[in-house]
MARMAR-284907 format. One record per residue (C-alpha): x, z negated, y negated; residue in three letters. Coordinates in nm, 4 decimals. Example, Ala and Ser with C-alpha at 12.3 -4.5 7.8 and 13.67 -1.06 7.14 Angstrom:
2
        px        pz        py    r
    1.2300   -0.7800    0.4500  ALA
    1.3670   -0.7140    0.1060  SER
//
This chain:
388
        px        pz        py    r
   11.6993   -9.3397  -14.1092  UNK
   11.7447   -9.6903  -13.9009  UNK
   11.4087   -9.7702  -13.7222  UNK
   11.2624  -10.1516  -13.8053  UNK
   10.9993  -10.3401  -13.5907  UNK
   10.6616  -10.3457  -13.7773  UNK
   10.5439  -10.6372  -13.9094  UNK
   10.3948  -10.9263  -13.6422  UNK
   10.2817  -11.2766  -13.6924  UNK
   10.5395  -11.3764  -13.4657  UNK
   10.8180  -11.2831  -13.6469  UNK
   10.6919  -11.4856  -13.9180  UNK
   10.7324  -11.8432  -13.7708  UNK
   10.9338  -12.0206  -13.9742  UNK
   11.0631  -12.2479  -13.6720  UNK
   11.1824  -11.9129  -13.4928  UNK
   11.3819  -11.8487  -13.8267  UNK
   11.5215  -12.1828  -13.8197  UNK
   11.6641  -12.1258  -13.4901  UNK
   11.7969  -11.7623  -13.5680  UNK
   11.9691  -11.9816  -13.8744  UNK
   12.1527  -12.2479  -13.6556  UNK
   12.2675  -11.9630  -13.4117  UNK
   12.3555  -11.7367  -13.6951  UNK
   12.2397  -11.4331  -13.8352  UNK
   12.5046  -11.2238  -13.6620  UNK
   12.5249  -11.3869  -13.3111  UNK
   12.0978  -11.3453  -13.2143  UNK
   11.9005  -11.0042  -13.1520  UNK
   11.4867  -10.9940  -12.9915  UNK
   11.5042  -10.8344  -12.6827  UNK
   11.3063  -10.6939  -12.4412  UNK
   10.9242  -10.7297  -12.4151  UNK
   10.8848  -10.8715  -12.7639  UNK
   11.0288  -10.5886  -12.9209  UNK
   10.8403  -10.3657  -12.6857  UNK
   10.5268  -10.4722  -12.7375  UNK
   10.5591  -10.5081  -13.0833  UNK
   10.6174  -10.1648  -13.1171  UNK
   10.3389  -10.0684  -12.9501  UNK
   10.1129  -10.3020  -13.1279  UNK
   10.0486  -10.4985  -12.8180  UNK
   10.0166  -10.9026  -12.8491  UNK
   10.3507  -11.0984  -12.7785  UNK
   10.3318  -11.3624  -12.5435  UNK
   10.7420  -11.4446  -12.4959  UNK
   11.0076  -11.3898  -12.7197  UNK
   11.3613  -11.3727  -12.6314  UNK
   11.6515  -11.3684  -12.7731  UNK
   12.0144  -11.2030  -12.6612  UNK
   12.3563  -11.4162  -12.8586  UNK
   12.7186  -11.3447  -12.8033  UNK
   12.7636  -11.7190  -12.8171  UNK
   12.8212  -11.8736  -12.5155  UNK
   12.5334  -12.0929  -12.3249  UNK
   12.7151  -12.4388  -12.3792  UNK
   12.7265  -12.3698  -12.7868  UNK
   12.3670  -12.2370  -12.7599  UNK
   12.3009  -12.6039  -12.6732  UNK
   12.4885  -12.7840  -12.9308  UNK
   12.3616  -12.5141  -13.2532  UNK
   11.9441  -12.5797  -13.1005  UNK
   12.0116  -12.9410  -13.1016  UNK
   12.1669  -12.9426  -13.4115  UNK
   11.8656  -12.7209  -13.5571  UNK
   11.6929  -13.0343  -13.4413  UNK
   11.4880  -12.8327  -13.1066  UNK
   11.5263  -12.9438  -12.7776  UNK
   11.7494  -12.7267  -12.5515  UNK
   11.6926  -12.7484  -12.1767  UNK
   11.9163  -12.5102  -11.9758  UNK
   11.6380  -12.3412  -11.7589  UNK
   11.8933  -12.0754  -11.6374  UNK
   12.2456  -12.2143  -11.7663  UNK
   12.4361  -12.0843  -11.4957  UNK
   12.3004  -11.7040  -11.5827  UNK
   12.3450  -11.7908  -11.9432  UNK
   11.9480  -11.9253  -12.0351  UNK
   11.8628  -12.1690  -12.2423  UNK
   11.4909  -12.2392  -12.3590  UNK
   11.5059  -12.3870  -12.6585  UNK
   11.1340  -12.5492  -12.7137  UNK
   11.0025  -12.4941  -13.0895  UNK
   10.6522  -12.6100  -13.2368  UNK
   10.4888  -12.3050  -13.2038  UNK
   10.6377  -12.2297  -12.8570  UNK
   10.9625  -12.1980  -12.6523  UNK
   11.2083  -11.9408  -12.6947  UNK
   11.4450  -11.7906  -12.4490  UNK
   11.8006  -11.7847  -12.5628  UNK
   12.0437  -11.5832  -12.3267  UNK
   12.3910  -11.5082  -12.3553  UNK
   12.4929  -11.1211  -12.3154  UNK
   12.6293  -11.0507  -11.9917  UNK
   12.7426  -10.7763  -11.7450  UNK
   12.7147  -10.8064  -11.3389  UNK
   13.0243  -10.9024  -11.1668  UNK
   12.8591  -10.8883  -10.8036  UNK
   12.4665  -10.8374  -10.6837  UNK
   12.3310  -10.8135  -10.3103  UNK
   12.0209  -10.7337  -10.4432  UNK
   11.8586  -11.0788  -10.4625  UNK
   12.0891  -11.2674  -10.6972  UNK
   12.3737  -11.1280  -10.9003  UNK
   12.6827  -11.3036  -11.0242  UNK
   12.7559  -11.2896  -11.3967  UNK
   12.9951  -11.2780  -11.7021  UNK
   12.9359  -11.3095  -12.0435  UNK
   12.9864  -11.0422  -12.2693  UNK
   13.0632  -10.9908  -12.6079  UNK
   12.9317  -10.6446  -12.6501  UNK
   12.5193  -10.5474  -12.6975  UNK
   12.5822  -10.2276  -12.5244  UNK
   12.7549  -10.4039  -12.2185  UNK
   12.4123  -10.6239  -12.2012  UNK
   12.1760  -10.3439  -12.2067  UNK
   12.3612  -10.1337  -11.9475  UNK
   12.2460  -10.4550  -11.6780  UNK
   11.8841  -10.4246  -11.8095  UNK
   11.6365  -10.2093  -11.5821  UNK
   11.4068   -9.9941  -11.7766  UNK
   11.5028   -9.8139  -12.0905  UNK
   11.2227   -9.9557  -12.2715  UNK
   11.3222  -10.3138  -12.2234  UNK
   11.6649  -10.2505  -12.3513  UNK
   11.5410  -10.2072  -12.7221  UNK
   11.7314  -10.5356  -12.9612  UNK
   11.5815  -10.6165  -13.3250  UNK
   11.7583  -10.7894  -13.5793  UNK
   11.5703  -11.1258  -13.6675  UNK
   11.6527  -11.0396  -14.0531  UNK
   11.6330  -10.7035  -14.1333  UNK
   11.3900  -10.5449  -13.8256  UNK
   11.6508  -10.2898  -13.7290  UNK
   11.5684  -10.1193  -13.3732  UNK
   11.9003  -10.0914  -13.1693  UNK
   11.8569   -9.8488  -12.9003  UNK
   12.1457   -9.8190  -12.6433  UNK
   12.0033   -9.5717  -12.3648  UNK
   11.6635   -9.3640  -12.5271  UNK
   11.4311   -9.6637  -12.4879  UNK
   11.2439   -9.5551  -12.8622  UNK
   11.1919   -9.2157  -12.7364  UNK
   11.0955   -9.3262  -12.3833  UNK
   10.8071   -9.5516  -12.5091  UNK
   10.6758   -9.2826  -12.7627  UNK
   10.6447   -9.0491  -12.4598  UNK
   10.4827   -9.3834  -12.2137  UNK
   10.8024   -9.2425  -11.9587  UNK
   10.9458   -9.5310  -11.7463  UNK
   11.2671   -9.4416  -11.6870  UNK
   11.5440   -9.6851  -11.4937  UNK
   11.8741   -9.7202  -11.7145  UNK
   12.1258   -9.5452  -11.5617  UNK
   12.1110   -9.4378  -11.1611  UNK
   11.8024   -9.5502  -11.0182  UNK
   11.9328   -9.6401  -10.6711  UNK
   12.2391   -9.8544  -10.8302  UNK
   11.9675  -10.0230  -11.0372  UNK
   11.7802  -10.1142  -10.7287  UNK
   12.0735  -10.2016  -10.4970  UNK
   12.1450  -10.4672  -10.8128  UNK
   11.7946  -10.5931  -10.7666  UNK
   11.5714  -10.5189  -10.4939  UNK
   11.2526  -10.6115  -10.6578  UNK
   11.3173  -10.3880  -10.9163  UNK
   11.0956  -10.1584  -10.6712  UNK
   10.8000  -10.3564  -10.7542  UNK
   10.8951  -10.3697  -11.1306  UNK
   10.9305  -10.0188  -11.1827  UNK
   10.5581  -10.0015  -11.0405  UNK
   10.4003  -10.2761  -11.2693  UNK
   10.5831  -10.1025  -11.5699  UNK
   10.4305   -9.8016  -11.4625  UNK
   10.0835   -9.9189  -11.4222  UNK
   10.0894  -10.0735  -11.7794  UNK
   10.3533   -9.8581  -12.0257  UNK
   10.3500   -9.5555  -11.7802  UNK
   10.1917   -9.1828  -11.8078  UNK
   10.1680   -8.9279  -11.5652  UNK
   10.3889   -8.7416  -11.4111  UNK
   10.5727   -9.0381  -11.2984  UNK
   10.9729   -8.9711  -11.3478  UNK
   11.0646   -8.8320  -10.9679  UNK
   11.4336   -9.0095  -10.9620  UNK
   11.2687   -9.3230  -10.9862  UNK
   11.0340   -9.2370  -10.7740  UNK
   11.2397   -9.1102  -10.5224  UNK
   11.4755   -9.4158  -10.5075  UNK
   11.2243   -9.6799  -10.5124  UNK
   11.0620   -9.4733  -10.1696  UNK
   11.4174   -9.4136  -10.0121  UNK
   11.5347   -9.8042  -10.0579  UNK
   11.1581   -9.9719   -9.9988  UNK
   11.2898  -10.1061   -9.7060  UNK
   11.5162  -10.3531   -9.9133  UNK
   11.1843  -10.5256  -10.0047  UNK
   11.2154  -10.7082   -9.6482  UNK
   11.5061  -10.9311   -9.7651  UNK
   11.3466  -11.0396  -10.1108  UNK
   11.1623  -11.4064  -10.0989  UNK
   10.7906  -11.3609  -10.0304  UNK
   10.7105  -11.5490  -10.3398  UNK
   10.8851  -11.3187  -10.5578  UNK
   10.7247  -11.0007  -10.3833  UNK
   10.3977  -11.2050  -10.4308  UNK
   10.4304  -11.2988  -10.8144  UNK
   10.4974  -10.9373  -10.8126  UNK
   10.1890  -10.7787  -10.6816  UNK
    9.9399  -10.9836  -10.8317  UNK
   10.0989  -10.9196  -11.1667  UNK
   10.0513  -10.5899  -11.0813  UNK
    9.7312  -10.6441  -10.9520  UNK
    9.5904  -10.8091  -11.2725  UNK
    9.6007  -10.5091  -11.5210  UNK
    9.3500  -10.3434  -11.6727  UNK
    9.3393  -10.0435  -11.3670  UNK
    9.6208  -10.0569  -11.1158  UNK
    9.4370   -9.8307  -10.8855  UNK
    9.6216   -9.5105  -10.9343  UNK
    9.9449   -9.6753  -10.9388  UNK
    9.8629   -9.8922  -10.5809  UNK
    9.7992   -9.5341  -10.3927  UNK
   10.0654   -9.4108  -10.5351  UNK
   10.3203   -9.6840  -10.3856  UNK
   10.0826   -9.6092  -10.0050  UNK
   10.1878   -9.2322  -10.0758  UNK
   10.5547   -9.3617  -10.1358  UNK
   10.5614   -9.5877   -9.8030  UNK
   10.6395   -9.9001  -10.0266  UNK
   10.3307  -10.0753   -9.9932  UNK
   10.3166  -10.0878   -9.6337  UNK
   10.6722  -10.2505   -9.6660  UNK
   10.5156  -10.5720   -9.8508  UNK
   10.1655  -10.5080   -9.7417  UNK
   10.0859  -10.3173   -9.4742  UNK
    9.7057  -10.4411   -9.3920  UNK
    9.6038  -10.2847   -9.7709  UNK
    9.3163  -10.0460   -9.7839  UNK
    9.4640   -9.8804  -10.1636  UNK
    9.1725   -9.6340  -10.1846  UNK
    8.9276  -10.0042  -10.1863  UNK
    9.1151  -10.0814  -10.5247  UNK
    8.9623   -9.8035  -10.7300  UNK
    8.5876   -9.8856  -10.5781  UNK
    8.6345  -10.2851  -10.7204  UNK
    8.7765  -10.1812  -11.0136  UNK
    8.4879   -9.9126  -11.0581  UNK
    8.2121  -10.2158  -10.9879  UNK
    8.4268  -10.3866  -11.2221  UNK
    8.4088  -10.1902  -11.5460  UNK
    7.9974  -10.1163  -11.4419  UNK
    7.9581  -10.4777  -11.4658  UNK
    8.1594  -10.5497  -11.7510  UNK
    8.3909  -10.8553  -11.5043  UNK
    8.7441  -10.8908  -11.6017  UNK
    9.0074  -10.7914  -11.4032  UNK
    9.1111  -11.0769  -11.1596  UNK
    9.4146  -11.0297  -10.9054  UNK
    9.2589  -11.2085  -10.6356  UNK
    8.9746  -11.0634  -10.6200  UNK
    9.1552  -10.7439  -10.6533  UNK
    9.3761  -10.8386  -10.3557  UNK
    9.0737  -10.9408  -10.1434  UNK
    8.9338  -10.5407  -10.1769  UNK
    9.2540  -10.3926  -10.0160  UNK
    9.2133  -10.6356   -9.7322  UNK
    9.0417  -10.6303   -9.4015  UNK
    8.7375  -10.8404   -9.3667  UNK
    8.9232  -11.0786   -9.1463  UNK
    8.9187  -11.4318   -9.2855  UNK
    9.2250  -11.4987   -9.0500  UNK
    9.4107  -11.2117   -9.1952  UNK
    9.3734  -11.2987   -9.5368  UNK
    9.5093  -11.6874   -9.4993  UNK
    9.8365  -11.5603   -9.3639  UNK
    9.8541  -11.2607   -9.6316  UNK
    9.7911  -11.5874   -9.9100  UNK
   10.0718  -11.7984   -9.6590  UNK
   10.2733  -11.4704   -9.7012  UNK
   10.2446  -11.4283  -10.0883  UNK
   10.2481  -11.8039  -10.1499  UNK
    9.9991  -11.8253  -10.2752  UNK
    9.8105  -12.1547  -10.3311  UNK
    9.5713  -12.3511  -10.1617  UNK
    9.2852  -12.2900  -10.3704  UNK
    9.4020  -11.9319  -10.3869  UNK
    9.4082  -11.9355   -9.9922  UNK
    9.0439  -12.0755   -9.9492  UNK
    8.8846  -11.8149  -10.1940  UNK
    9.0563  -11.4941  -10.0450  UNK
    8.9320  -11.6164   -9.6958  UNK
    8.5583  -11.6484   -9.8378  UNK
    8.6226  -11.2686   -9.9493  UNK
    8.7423  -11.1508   -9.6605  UNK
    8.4439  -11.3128   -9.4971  UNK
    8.1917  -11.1098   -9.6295  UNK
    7.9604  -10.8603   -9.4221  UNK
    7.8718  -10.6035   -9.6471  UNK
    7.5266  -10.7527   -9.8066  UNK
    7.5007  -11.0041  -10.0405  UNK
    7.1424  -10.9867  -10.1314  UNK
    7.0901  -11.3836  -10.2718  UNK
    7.3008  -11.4115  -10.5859  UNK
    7.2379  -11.7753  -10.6938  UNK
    7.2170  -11.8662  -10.2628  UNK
    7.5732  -11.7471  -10.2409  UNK
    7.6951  -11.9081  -10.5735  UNK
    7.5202  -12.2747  -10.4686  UNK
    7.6736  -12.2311  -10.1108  UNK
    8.0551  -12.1145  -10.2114  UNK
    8.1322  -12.1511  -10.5649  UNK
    8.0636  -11.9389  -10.8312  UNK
    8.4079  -11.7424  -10.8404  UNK
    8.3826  -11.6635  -10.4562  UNK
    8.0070  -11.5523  -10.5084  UNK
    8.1211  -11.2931  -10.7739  UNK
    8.4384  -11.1670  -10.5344  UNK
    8.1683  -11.1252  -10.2123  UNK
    7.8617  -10.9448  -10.4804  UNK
    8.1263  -10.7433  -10.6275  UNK
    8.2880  -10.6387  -10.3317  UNK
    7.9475  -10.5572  -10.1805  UNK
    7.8591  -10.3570  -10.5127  UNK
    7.6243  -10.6039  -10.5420  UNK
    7.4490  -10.6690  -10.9186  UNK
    7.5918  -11.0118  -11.0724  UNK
    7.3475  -11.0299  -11.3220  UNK
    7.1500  -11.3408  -11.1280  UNK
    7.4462  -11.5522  -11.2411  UNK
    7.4621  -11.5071  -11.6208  UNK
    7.4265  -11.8115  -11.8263  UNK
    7.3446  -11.9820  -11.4708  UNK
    7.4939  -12.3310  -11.3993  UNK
    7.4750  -12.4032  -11.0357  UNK
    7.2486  -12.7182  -10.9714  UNK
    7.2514  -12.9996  -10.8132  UNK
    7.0638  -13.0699  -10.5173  UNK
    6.7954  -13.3257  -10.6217  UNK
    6.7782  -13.5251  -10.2980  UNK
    6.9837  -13.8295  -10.1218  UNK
    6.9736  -13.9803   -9.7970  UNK
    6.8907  -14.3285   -9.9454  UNK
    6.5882  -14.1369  -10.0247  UNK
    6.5124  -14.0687   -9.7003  UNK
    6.6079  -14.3977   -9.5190  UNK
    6.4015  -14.5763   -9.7959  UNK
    6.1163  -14.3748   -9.6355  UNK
    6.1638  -14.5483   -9.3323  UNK
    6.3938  -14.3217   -9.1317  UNK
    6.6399  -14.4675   -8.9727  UNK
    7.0054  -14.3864   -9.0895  UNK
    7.1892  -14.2199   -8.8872  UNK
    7.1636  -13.7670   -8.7572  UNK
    6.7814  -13.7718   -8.8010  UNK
    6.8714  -13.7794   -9.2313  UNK
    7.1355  -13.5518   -9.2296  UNK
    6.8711  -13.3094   -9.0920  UNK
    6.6367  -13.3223   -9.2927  UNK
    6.8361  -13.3599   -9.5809  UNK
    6.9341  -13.0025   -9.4515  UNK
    6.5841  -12.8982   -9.3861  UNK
    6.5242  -12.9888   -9.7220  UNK
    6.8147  -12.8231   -9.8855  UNK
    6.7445  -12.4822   -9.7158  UNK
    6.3589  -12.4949   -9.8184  UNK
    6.5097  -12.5960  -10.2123  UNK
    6.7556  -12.2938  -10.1998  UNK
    6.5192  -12.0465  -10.0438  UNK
    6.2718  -12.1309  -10.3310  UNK
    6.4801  -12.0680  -10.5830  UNK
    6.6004  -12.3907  -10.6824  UNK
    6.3167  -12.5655  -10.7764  UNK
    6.2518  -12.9156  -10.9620  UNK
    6.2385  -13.2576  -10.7818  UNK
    5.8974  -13.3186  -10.8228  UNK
    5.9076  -12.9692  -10.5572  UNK
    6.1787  -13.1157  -10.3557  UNK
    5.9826  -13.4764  -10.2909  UNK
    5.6831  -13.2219  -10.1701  UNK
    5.8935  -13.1135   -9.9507  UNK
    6.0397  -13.3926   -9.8092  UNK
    5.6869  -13.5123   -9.7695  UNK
    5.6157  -13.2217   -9.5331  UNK
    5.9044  -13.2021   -9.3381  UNK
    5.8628  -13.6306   -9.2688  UNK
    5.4606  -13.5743   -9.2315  UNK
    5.5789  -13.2767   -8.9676  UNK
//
């Protein structure tokens, strides 16, 4: 009995079947995460699709269709042909002529099998037909997902040497599709080759790990790469064992997950450290700024609406939460504004000038330690501190 994909809203768009049209029903297969979530009644966010046809008359057929086709990937065979109700990834299939483990040098194929052999994991190596649902399953990916087993296709080392940051893939996989016991060939090669990590681009190992770091509990899977020496390759200041604490604080307090934050907890509190770890991960400069205020905590955050008024409310959550500090102060809480200018205070007859700023400060530290009160309190208080 052939295996079909269940039924998904995505499958339904009628733009996506205009575009399976204009390539032709027999020249376009899903692939890959679409057809993998989908099976595992997950939500869909990209769709892909594989095509014998080669990348320049993927072009012409999308722009005939009447889509715009921008060649995101050309040379590799990608085109992204942009649709109403979202872009789809068209690739031709291809086989690996050359890789150093960083980039690899393709052909196109004509075969499906020769296309899923280059894939990594069996489970992203499951094709649908657009028309009639059929599963095509080239190396055990059906079974594989049934069981939650991550398995590479093929050798695991030869899948790594291809592509280095495979390493880090097989690990998010894990974390999300996985079940335990891990498979211990995969295992085993990703610890033996870690070291290849060192030549990858730090923004790819970065994008990597806080993927990683954003699902639902990553914990197990983090110590688990510290057992395996490959997180000391890409991060060798990480705490793991601090991962499972936030994410414990996390699920008390009902907080989402949130990589940064996440990242933050296996770091040293060492403001220093954590703007070259962000430098390292390229991360950005907003990004930068907020894992420094984390790693600049002390332990004790005792003033919840304080620390929100004097960082932000997303670095106040990462320093409470960290601290296993309650968050409850900042529910339905907008931070305020502080009631008070220095016109205000030079119209009171001080002159302009270092004598304002402080007590504009005197009077913002009395307002905060009070709790934020109204202006009417704030002019009392400016009254006292010019009467002092």
């Amino acid at each position: 009995m052939v295996e079909r994909l269940p039924p998904a809203d995505w499958t339904t768009r009628d733009d996506l079947a205009a575009l399976v049209a204009a390539l032709g029903a027999d020249n376009a297969r899903y692939v890959g995460g679409a057809v993998r979530d989908t099976l595992l009644s997950l939500p869909v966010k990209d769709i892909d699709l594989a095509t014998p046809l080669d990348p320049r008359t993927v072009m012409t057929r999308v722009r005939e269709a009447g889509f715009l086709p921008v060649p995101t990937g050309i040379e590799h065979g990608t085109i992204t042909a942009v649709l109403p109700q979202g872009p789809v990834e068209i690739t031709t299939l291809r086989h690996d002529v050359s890789t150093d483990g960083r980039r690899a040098t393709v052909s196109f194929a004509t075969e499906w099998q020769d296309d899923a052999a280059r894939r990594d994991f069996t489970i992203n190596a499951l094709y649908a037909d657009p028309q009639s649902g059929a599963i095509y399953d080239y190396f055990g990916g059906r079974d594989d997902l049934a069981a939650r087993r991550l398995r590479f296709i093929g050798d695991p080392r030869q899948r790594i040497r291809e592509d280095h940051l495979r390493i880090l893939r097989y690990f998010r996989f894990q974390a999300r599709f996985g079940s335990q016991p891990a498979d211990p060939a995969a295992e085993q090669a990703c610890a033996e080759l870690a070291a290849t990590l060192k030549g990858l681009s730090r923004e790819r190992v970065g994008m990597e790990m806080m993927n990683l770091l954003g699902l639902a509990d990553p914990a197990p899977t983090v110590a688990r790469m510290a057992e395996l020496g490959v997180l000391p390759v890409v991060l060798p200041e990480a705490d793991a064992p601090a991962l499972a604490r936030l994410i414990a604080e996390e699920r008390r307090q009902g907080v989402a997950p949130d990589p940064l934050r996440r990242l933050a907890s296996i770091l040293p509190a060492d403001p220093h450290l954590a703007e070259s770890v962000a430098s390292r991960f390229r991360l950005s400069g907003a990004q930068k700024k907020r894992l420094a205020l984390a790693a600049a905590r002390n332990g004790s955050e005792p003033d919840a609406r304080a620390l929100a008024y004097r960082l932000g409310r997303n670095a106040a959550l990462d320093r409470l939460l960290l601290a296993d500090e309650d968050i409850a102060a900042l529910d339905d809480w907008t931070i305020p504004v502080f009631p008070l200018k220095g016109g205000e205070i030079v119209a009171r007859g001080v002159k302009a000038g270092p004598q304002v700023a402080r007590t504009l400060q005197a009077v913002e530290a009395r307002w905060i330690a009070e709790g934020f009160p109204d202006a009417k309190r704030v002019a009392q208080m400016l009254d006292e501190e010019l009467g002092g």
